[in-house]
C-alpha positions in Angstrom: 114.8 122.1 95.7 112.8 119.2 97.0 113.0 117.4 93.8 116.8 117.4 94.0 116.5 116.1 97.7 114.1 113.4 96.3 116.7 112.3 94.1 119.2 112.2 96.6 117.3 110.0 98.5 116.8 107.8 96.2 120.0 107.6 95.3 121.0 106.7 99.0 118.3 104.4 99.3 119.6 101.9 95.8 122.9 102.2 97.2 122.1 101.1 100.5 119.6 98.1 98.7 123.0 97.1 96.8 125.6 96.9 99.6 122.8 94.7 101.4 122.4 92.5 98.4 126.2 92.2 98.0 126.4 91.7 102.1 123.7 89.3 102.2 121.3 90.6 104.1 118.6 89.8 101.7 119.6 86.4 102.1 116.4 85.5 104.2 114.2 87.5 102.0 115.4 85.3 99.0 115.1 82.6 100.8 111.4 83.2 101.7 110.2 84.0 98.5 112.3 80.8 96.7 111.0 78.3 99.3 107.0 80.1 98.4 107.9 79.7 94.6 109.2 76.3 94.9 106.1 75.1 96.3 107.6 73.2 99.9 104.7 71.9 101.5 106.7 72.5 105.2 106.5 76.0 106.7 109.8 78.1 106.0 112.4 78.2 108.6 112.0 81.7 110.5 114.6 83.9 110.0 116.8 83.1 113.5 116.8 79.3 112.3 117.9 80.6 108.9 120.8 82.9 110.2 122.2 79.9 112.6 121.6 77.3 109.8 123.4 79.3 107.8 126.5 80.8 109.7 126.8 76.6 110.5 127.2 75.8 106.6 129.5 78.6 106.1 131.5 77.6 109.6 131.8 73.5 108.2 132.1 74.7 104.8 134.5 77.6 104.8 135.7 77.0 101.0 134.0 80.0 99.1 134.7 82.9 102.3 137.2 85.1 101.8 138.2 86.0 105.4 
């Protein structure tokens, strides 16, 4: 019985990974690990400069939004 619980949550947790993915609120964690990979010599932005830097783009750039 604990198996098929197990599974369950699982499942629950890859569903709730995808609707954050498709959401975008791995945005910052992608953004982390790209700026790491790209080599940037500058410190990342932390994550509330991220979010407003962000939410700014989308708010002068509305174009690809679909609300």
């Amino acid at each position: 019985m604990s198996a098929g619980l197990a599974a369950i949550s699982t499942g629950f947790r890859g569903i709730a990974r995808y609707l954050g993915g498709v959401l975008g609120a791995d945005a910052y964690s992608k953004y982390v690990e790209f700026h790491r990979e790209a080599g940037h010599q500058e410190p990342p932005l932390t994550e509330r400069e991220f979010w407003r830097d962000r939410t700014d783009r989308q708010d002068s750039n509305p174009q690809g939004r679909c609300c």
